[in-house]
SEVOMAR-617528 format. One record per atom (N, C-alpha, C, CB): residue in one letter; x, y, z. Coordinates in steps of 0.02 Angstrom, whole numbers, plus 50000, padded with zeros to 5 digits. Atoms other than C-alpha are relative to their C-alpha. Glycine has a CB too. Layout:
AXYZ ...
# end
This chain:
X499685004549952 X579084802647740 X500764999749991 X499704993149993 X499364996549987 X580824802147783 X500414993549937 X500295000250105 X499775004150061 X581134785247645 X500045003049957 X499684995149978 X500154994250070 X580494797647521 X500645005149979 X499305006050022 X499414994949994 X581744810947558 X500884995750004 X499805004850081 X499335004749991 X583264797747590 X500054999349936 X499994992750044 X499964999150058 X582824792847404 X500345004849953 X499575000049994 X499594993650049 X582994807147329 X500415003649995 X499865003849989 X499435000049985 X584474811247413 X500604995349963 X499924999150060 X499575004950022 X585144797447352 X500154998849912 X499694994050033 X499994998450061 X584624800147169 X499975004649960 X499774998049985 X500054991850024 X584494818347136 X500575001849998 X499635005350044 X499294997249999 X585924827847091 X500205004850064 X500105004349933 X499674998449909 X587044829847255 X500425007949983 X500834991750038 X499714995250003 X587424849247286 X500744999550038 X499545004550022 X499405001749930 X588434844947453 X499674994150043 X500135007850065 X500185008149970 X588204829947574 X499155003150020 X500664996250095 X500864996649973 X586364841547641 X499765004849926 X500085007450094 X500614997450048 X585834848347469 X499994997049940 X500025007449982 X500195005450046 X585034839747337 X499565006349943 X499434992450046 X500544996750027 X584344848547179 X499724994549951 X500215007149965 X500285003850048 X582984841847071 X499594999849960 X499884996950012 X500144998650046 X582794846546913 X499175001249963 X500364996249982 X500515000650033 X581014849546836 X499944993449974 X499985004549957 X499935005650034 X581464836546704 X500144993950028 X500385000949962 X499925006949977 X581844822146827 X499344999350048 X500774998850042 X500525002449938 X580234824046936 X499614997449999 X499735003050030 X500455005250004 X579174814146856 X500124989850034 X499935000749919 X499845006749970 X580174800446927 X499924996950067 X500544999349993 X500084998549947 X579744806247096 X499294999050010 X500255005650012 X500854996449998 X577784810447077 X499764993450046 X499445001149900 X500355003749948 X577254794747190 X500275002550071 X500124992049990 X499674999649949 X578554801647328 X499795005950024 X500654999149991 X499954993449978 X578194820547317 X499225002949983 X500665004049960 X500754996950026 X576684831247298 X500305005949968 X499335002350064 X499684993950048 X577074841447155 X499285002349952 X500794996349939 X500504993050045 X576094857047066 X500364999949929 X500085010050041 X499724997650083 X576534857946881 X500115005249976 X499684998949951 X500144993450034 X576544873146783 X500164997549931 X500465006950027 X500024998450065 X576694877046598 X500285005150000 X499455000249970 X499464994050009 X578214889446611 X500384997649932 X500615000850074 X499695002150038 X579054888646470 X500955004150015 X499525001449932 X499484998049968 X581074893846525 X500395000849941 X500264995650053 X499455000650035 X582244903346391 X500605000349996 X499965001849976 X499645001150011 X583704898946457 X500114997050054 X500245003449977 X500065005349960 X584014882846529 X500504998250080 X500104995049948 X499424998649960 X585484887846639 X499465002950076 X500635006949953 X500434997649969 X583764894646740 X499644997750048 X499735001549971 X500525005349937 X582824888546893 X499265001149952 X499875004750112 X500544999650042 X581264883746825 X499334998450066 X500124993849928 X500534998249937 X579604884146942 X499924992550028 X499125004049973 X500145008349972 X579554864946950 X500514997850016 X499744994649954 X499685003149963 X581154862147012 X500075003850071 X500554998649965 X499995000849920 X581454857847181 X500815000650038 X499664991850018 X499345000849959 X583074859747295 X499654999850081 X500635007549983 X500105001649927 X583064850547462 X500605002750046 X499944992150008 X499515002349986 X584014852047601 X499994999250087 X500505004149966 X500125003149924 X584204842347746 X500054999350060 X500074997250009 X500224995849919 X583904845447928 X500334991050049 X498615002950013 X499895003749969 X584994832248048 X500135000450051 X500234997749983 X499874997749935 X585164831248224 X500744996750012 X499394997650056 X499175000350016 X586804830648297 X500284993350005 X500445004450052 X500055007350002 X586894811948272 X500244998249923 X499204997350018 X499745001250059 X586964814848105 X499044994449940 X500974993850030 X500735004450038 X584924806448083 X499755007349962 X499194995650074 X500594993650029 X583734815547973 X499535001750041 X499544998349938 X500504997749963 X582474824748055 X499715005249964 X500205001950062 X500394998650043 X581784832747915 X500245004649921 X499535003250043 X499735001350030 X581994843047768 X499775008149971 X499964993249975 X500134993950011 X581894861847700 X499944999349947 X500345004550017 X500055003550073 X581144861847509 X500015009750000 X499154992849965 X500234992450024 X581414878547412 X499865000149933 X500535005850011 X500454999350062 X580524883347271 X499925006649963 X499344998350019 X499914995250046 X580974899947206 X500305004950039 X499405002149966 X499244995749980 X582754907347222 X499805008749964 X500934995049944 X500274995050016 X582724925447228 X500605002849931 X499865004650071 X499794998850070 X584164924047082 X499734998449945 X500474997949990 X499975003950038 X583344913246986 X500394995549966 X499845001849980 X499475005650023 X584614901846938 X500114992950048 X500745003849996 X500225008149970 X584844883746974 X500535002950063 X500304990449940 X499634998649948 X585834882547145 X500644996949987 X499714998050060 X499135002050009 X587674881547161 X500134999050089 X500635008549955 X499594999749941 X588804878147312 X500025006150042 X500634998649982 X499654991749982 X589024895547342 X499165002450021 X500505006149909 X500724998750013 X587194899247332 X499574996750055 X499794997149928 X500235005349935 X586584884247451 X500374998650070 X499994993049973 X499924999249954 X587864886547574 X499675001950057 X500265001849991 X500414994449930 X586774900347677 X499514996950017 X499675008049984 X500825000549982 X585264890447672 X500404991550038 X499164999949906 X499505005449959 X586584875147733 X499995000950082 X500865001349976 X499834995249948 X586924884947884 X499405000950058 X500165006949962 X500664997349953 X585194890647915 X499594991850019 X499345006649940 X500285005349972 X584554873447926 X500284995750033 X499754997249966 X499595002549943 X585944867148028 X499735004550061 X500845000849986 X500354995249946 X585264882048166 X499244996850027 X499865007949962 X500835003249986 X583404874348136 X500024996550031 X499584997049958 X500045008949982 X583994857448165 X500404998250086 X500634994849921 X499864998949930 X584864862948318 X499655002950054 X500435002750002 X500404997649957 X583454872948376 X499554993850021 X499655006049972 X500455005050005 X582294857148347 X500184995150073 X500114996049922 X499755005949936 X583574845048446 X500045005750058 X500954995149986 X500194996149934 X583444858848583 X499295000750038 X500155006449986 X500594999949979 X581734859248594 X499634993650017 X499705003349958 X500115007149971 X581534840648591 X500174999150068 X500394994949964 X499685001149945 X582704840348729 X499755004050066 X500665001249985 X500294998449957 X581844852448830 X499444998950031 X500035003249994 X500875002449982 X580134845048810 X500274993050038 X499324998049910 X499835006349968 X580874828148878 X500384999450054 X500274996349961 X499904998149946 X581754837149029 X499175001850036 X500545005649990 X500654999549970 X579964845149062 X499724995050028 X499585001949963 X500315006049969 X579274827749063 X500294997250059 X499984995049956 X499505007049935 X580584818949172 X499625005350059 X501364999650005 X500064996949933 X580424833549299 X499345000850018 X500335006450006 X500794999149977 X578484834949301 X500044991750036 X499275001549917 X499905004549979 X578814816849327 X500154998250067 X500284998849970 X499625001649931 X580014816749456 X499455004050059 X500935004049999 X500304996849940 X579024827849548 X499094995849994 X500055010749988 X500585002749982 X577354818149537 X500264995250056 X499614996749939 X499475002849934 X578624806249628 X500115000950055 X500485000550000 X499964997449928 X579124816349750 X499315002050037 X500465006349998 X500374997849961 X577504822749802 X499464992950006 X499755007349976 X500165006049959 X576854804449808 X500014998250060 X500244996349987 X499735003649948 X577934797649908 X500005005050074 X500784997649975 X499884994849945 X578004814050023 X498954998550038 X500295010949949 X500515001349971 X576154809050028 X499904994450047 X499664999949960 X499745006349956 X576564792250096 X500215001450072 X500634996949967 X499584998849954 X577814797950209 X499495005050068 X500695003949958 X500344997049962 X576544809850282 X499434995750029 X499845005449968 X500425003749981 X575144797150305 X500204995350039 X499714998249957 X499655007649954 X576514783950377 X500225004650076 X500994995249947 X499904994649965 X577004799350493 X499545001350060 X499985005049956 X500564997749974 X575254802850547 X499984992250040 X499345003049941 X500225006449959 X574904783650593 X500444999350055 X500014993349960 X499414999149940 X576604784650698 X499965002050062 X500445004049987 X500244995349930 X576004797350808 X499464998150007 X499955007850000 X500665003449948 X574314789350839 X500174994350036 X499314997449960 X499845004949979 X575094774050876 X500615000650058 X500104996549944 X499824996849946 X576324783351004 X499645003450054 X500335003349981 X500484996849981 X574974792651087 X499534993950017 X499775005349950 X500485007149974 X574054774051097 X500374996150055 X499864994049933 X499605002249956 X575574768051185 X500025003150045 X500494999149985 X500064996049960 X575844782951287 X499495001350045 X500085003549975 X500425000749978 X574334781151339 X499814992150049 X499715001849948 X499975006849965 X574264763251376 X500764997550058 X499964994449929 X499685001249954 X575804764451471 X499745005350067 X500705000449973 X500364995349934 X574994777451596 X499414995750021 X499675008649977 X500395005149951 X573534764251619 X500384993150045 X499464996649950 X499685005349972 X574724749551651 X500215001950051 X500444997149969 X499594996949919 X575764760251792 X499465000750010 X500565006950018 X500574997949920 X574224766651860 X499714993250014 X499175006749986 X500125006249960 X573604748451869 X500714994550029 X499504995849948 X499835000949966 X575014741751923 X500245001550071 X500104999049975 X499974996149944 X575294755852053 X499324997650058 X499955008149970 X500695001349981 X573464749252104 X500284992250034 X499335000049926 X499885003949991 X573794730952115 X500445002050053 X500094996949953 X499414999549962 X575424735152217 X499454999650074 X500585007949981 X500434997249955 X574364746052324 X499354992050033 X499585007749947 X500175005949971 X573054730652355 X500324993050014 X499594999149974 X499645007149983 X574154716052384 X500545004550056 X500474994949915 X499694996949939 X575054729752513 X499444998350052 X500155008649993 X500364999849943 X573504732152609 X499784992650011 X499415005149994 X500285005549999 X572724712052574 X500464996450059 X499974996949926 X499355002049957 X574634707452648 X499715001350067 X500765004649986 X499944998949933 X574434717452789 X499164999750046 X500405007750003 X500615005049989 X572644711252822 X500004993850032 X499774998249945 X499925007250018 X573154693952810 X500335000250061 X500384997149929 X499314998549941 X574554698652957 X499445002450075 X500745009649963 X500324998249937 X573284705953071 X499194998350013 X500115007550005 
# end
């Protein structure tokens, strides 16, 4: 968890502000935080990476949060890590951590726009159903105004002839 790793950042010996090494000999101080394998190496010369130590190093998005955390476990010098040494792997997990916040960011464009478009083809459903009722309800009018003229054309027509009835 990311408390875990903040920790030990915080108490492990600091390579650079993103690498942390940590020693064999201090990890028992860790063992509730980390899941660690033991061995029985015995190391003759202490200047040596030894199989139980650990070097972190940390993965932030461009914010500057953690977002996780690269652990290595056996340098192909063997020797503990230096500045010079952890730079490249500095580097490479700045790339990760930029691929990561890229891929976040693309999965949460995907969403919006699957989104937006459930949206749009809602409302386009709407618009088509409010569309459709429009034109029946023009076509009801249109209709009902061709009965009204033809009955009032009618009426006219009998109160012409009733008139001229009435006259003769």
């Amino acid at each position: 968890p990311k408390d875990n790793f903040n920790t030990i950042f915080q108490t492990a010996h600091q390579i650079s502000k993103l690498s942390c090494y940590l020693p064999h000999t201090q990890i028992s101080s860790f063992e509730d935080q980390l899941s660690i394998i033991e061995s029985n190496y015995e190391m003759a010369d202490e200047s040596g990476w030894h199989p139980d130590d650990m070097l972190f190093i940390r993965m932030n998005d461009s914010e500057g949060n953690f977002i996780g955390v690269i652990s290595v476990d056996d340098p192909k010098s063997g020797r503990q890590p230096t500045m010079e040494t952890v730079r490249p792997l500095e580097v490479f997990s700045s790339l990760i951590s930029q691929i990561i916040v890229i891929r976040k960011i693309q999965d949460e464009l995907r969403e919006h726009k699957e989104n937006l478009q459930r949206m749009v083809d809602d409302r386009t459903k709407e618009l088509t159903e409010e569309i459709a009722e429009r034109i029946q309800i023009e076509i009801k009018l249109k209709k009902a105004k061709i009965e009204a003229e033809a009955a009032a054309q009618s009426k006219g027509e009998f109160l012409a002839n009733i008139s001229h009835e009435v006259r003769t």
